[in-house]
VEXFI-648230 format. One record per residue (C-alpha): x, y, z; residue in one letter. Coordinates in pm, 1 decimal. Example, Ala and Ser with C-alpha at 12.3 -4.5 7.8 and 13.67 -1.06 7.14 Angstrom:
% VEXFI-648230
r X=1230.0&Y=-450.0&Z=780.0&resn=A
r X=1367.0&Y=-106.0&Z=714.0&resn=S
END
This chain:
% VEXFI-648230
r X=31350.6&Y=3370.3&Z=18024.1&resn=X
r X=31476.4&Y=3471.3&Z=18331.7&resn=X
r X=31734.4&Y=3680.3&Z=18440.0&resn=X
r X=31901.0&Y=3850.8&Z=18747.4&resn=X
r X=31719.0&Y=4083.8&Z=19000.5&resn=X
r X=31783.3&Y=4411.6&Z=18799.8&resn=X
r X=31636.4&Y=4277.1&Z=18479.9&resn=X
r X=31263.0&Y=4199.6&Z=18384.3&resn=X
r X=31171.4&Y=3870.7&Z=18200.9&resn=X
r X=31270.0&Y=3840.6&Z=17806.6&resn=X
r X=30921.6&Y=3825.2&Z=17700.6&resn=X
r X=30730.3&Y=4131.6&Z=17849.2&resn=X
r X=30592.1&Y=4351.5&Z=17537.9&resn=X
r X=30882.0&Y=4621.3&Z=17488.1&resn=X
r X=30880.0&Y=4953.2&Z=17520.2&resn=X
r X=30923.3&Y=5202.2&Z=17284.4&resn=X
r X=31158.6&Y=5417.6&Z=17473.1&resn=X
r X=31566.3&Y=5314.3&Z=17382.0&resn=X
r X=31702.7&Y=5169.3&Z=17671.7&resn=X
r X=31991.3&Y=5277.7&Z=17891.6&resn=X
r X=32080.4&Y=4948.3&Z=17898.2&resn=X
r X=32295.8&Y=4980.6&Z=18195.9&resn=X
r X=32249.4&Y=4667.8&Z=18399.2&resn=X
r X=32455.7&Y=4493.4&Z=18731.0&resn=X
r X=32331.1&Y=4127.6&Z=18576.5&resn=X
r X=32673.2&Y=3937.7&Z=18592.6&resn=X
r X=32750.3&Y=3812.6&Z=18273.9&resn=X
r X=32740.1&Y=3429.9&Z=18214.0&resn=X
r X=32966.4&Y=3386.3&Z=17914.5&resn=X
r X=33286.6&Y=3165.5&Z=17874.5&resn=X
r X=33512.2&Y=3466.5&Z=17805.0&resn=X
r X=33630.7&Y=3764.0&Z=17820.1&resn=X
r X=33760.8&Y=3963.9&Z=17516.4&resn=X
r X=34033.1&Y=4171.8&Z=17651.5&resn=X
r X=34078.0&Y=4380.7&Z=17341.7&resn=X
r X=33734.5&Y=4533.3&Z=17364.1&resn=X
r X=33585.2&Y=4809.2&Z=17512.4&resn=X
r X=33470.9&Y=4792.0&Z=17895.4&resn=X
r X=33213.6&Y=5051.6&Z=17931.5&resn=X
r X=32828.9&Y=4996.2&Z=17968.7&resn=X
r X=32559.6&Y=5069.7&Z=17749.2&resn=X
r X=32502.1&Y=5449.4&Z=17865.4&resn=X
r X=32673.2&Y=5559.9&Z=17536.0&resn=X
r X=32354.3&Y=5443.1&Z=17326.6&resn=X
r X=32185.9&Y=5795.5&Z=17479.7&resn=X
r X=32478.2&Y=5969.6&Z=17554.2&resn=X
r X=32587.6&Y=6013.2&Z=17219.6&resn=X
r X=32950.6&Y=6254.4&Z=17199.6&resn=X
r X=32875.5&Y=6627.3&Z=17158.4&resn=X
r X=32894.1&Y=6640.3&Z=16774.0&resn=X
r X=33211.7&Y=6855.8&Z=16670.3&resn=X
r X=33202.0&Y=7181.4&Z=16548.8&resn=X
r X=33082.5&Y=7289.3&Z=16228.3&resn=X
r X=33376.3&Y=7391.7&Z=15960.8&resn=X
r X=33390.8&Y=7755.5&Z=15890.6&resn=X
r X=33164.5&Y=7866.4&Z=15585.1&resn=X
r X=33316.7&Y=7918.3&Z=15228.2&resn=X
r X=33305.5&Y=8251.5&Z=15183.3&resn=X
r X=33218.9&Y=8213.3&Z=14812.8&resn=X
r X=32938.9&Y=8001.7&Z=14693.3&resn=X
r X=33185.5&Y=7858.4&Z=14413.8&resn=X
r X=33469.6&Y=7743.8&Z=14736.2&resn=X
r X=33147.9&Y=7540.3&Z=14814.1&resn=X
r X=33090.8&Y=7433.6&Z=14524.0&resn=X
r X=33421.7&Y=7263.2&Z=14480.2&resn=X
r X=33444.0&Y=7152.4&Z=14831.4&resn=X
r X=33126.6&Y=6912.3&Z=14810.7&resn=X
r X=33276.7&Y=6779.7&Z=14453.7&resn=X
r X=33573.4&Y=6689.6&Z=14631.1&resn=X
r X=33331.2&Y=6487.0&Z=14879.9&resn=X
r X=33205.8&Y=6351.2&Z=14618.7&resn=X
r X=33518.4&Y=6214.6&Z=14430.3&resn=X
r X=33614.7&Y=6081.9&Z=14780.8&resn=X
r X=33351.3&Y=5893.2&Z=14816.2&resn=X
r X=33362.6&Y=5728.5&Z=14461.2&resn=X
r X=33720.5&Y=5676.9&Z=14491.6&resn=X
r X=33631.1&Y=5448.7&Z=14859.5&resn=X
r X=33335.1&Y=5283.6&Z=14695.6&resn=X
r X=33561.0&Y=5179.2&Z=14411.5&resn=X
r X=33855.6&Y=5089.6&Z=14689.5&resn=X
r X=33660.9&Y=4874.8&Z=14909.0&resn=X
r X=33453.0&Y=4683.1&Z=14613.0&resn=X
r X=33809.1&Y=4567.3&Z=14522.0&resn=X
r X=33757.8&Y=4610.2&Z=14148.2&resn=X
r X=33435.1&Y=4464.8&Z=14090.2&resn=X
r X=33141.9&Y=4653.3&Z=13967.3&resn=X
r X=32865.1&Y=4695.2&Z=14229.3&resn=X
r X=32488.1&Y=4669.6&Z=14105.1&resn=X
r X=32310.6&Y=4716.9&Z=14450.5&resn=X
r X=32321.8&Y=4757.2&Z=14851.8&resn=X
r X=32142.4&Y=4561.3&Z=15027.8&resn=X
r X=31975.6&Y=4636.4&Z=15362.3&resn=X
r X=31681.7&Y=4628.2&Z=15633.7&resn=X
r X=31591.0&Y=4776.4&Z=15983.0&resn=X
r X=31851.3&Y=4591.3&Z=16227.2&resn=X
r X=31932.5&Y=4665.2&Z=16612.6&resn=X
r X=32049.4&Y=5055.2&Z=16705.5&resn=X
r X=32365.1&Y=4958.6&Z=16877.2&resn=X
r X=32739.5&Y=4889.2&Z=16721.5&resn=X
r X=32984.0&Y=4953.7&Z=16434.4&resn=X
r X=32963.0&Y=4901.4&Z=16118.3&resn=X
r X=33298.6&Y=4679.4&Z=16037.0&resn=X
r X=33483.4&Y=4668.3&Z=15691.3&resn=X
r X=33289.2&Y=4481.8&Z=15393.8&resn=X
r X=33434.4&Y=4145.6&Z=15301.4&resn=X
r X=33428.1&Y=3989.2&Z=14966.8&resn=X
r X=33400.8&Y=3716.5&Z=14776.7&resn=X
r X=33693.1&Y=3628.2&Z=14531.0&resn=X
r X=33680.4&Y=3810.4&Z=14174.1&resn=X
r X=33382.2&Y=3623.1&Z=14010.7&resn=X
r X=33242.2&Y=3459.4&Z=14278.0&resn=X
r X=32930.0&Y=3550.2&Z=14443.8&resn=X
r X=32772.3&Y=3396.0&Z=14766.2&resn=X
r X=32513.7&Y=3079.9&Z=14752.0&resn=X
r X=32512.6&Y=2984.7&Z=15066.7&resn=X
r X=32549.4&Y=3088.4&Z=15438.2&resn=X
r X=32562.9&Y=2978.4&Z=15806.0&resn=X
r X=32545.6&Y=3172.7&Z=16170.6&resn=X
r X=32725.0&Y=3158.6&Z=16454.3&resn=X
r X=32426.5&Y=3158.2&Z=16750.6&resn=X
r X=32437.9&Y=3176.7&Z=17104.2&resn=X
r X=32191.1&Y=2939.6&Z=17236.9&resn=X
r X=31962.3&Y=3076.0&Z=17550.7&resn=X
r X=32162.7&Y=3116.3&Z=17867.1&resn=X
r X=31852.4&Y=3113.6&Z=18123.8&resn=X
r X=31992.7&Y=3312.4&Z=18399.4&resn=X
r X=32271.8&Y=3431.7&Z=18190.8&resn=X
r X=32288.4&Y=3700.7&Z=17916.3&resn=X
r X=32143.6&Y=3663.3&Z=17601.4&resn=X
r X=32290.3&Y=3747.1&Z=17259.6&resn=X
r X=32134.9&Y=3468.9&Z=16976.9&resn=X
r X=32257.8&Y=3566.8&Z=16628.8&resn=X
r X=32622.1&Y=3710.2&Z=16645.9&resn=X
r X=32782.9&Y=3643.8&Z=16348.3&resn=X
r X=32672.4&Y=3561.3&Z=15974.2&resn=X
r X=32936.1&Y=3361.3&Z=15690.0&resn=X
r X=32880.0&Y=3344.1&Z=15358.0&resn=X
r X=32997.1&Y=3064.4&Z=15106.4&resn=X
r X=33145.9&Y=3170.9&Z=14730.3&resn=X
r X=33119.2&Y=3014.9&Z=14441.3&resn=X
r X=33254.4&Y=3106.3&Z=14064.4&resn=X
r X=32992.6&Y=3230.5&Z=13853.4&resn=X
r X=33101.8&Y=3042.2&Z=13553.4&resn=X
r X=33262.5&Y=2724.1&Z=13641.0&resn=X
r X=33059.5&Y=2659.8&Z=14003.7&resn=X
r X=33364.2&Y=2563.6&Z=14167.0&resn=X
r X=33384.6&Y=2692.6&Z=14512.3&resn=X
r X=33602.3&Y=2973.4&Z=14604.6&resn=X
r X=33564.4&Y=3020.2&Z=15021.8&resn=X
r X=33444.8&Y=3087.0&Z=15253.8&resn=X
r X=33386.7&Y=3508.3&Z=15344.7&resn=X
r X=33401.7&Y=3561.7&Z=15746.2&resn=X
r X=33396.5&Y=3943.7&Z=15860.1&resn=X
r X=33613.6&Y=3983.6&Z=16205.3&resn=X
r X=33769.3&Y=3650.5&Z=16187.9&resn=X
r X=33989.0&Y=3784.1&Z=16477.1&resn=X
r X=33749.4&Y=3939.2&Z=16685.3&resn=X
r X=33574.0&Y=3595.7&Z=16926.9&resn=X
r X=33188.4&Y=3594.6&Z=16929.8&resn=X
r X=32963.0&Y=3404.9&Z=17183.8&resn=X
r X=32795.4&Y=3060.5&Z=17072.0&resn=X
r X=32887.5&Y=2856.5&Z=16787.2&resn=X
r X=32866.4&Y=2804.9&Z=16433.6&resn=X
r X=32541.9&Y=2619.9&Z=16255.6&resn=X
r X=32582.9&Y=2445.7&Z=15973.1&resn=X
r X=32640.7&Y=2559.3&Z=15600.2&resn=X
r X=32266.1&Y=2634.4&Z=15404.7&resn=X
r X=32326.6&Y=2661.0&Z=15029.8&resn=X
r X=32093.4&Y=2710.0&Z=14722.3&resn=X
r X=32039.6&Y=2494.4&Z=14473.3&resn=X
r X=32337.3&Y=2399.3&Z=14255.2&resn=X
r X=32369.6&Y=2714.3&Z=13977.5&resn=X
r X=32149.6&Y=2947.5&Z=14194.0&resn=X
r X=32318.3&Y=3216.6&Z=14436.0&resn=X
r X=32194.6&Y=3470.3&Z=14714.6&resn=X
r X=32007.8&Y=3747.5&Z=14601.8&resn=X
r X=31820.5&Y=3880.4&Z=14881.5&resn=X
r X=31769.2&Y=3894.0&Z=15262.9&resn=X
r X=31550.3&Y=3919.4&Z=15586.1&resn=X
r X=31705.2&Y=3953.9&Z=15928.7&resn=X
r X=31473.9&Y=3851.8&Z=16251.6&resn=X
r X=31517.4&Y=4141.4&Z=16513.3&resn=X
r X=31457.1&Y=4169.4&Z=16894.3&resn=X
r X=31313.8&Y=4528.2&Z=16909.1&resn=X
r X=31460.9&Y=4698.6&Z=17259.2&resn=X
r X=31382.8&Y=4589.2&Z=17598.5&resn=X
r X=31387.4&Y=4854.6&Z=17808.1&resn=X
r X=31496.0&Y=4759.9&Z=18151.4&resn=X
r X=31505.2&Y=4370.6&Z=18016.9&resn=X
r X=31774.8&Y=4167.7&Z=17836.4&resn=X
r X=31854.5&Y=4270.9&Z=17481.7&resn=X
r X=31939.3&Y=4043.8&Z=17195.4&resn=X
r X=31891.2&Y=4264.8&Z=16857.8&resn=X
r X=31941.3&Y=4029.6&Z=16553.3&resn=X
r X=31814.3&Y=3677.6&Z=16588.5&resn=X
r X=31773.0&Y=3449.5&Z=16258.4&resn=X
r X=31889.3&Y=3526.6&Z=15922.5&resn=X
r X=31712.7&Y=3431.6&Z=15565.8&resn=X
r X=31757.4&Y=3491.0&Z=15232.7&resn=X
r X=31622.9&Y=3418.9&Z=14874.7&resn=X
r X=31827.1&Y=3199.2&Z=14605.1&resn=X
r X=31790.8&Y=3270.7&Z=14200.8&resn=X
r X=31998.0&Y=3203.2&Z=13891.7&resn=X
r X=32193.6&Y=3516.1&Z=13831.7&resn=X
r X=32037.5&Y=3578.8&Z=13452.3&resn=X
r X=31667.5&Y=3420.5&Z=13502.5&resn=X
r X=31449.1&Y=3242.2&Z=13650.9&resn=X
r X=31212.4&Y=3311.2&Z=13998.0&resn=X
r X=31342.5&Y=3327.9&Z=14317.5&resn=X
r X=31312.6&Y=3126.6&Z=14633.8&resn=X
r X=31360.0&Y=3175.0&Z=14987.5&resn=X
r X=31680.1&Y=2995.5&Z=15213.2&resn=X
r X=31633.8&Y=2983.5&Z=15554.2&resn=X
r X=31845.8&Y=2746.2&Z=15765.5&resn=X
r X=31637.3&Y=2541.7&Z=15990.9&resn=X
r X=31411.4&Y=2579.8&Z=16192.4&resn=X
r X=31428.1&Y=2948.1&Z=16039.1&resn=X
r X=31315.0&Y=3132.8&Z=16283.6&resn=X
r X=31528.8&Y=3264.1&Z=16603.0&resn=X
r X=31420.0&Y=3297.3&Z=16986.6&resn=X
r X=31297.2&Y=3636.4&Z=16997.7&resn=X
r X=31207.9&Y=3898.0&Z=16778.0&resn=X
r X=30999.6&Y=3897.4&Z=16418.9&resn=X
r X=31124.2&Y=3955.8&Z=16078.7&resn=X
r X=31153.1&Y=4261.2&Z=15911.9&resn=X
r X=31086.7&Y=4350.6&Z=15534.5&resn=X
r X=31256.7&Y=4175.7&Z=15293.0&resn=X
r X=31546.0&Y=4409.5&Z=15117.9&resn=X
r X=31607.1&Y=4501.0&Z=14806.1&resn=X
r X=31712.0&Y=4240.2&Z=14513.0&resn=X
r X=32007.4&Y=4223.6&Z=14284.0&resn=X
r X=31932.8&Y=4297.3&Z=13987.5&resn=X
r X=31939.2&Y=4058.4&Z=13704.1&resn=X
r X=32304.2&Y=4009.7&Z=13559.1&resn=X
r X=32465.2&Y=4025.0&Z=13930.9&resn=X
r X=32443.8&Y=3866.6&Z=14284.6&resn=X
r X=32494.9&Y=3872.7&Z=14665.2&resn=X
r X=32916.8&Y=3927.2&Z=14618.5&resn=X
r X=33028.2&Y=4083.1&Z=14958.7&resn=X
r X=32904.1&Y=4145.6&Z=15361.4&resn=X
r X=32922.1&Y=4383.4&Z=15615.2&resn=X
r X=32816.0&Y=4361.9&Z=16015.5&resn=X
r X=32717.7&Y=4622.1&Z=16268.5&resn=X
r X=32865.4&Y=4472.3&Z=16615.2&resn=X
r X=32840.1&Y=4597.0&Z=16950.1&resn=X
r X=33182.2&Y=4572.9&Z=17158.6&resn=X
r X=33195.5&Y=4365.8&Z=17482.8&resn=X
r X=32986.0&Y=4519.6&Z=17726.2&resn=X
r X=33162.7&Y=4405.0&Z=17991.5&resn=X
r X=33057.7&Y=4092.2&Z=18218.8&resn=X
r X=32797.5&Y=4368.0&Z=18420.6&resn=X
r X=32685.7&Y=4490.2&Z=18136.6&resn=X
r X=32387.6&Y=4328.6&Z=17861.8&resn=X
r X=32585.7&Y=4256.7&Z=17511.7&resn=X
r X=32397.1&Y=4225.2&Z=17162.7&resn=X
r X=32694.5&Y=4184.6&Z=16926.0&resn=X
r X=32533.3&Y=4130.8&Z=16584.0&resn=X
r X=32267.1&Y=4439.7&Z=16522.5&resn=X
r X=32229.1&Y=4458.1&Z=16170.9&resn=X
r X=32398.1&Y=4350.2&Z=15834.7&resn=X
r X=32408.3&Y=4451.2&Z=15504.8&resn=X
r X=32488.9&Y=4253.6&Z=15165.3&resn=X
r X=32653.2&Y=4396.8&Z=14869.9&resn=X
r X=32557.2&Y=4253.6&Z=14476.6&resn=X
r X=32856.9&Y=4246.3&Z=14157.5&resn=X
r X=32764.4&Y=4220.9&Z=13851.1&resn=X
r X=32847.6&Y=3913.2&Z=13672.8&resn=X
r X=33100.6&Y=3960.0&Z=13359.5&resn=X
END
């Protein structure tokens, strides 16, 4: 693949030092998000100067207190963002080092996700590449199989490429675990982070599970990773959540999707 005169060709064996990433390759996209940051990639090394610790309790018992408070704020968010439903598991894998992690969607109470599609940037040649850059899921109720939605994190926020179609398991069976394909950094090259997405399909009480991959299930660069964790029997893949990088401007290299994770409900 090639690119512009700053920027070595996509298939040279990476390095294994974290790129600066900070490129003059004019960026070949269709658009410009105007709501999104402008700056290059020099903040993956140049992280903010972390911010001062908080003064020490001066009792051990102040402590004490303090990280139970932590702790009952962190319950109380877990509880918040599940929207009522009873988590069983989170799901994740090694992704891409660059982004945000958004907000977790859901699907509706008593639906669970079994089936997906991606939104993919085909190659751009002399262009900038991004491939996998955002990941739907498809709900279904547990009991009477009717659908319930579709589940798209950042609806608002536009995405290079376009949307594949919709990959689904077999009628009864829902998404129980995944693999994401990953781009590991270039160096001075193009960057592209996550790739391809796959996952395996089971019944949500028995049965052995199988694995879903959209064709032709595998992405342009990058290998596959381990697959995660999965949901335990009684509960399935419910609710998603997306580490994105911002708009790196049209000088800079962009990688938008770099990792994902899946959360699993329990089914009543």
């Amino acid at each position: 693949m090639e690119r512009s005169n700053t920027l070595q060709n996509n298939n040279h064996p990476p390095t294994q030092q974290l790129p600066s990433k900070t490129t003059t390759t004019l960026h070949n996209h269709y658009f410009i998000d105007t709501t999104a940051t402008t700056t290059t990639h020099q903040h993956h090394h140049n992280n903010p100067t972390p911010p001062s610790p908080p003064t020490a309790t001066t009792t051990t018992t102040t402590t004490i207190q303090h990280n139970n408070q932590r702790i009952l704020i962190s319950f109380a968010v877990l509880f918040f963002i599940a929207e009522g439903r009873e988590l069983t598991a989170t799901l994740t894998v090694k992704g891409g080092d660059w982004g945000l992690w958004g907000k977790v969607a859901y699907c509706p109470e008593g639906s669970f996700a079994d089936g997906y599609k991606m939104k993919i940037e085909p190659k751009q040649y002399l262009g900038d590449d991004t491939s996998l850059n955002r990941v739907a899921l498809y709900c279904r109720d547990g009991v009477s199989l009717e659908e319930t939605g579709e589940v798209t994190p950042h609806p608002h926020i536009k995405a290079f490429g376009s949307w594949g179609s919709k990959t689904s398991c077999h009628e009864g069976d829902f998404l129980m675990s995944f693999a994401l394909q990953v781009e590991k950094p270039q160096g001075g090259s193009d960057d592209t982070a996550a790739n391809f997405l796959k996952f395996t399909c089971r019944n949500i009480t028995m049965g052995e599970p199988y694995v879903l991959a959209q064709q032709p299930g595998v992405g342009y660069w990058g290998t596959y990773g381990e697959w995660s964790q999965t949901c335990p029997h009684g509960s399935a893949i419910c609710g998603i959540q997306q580490k994105i990088e911002s708009f790196q401007s049209i000088w800079g290299d962009d990688t938008e999707l770099n990792n994902i994770r899946f959360y699993c409900c329990k089914h009543s």
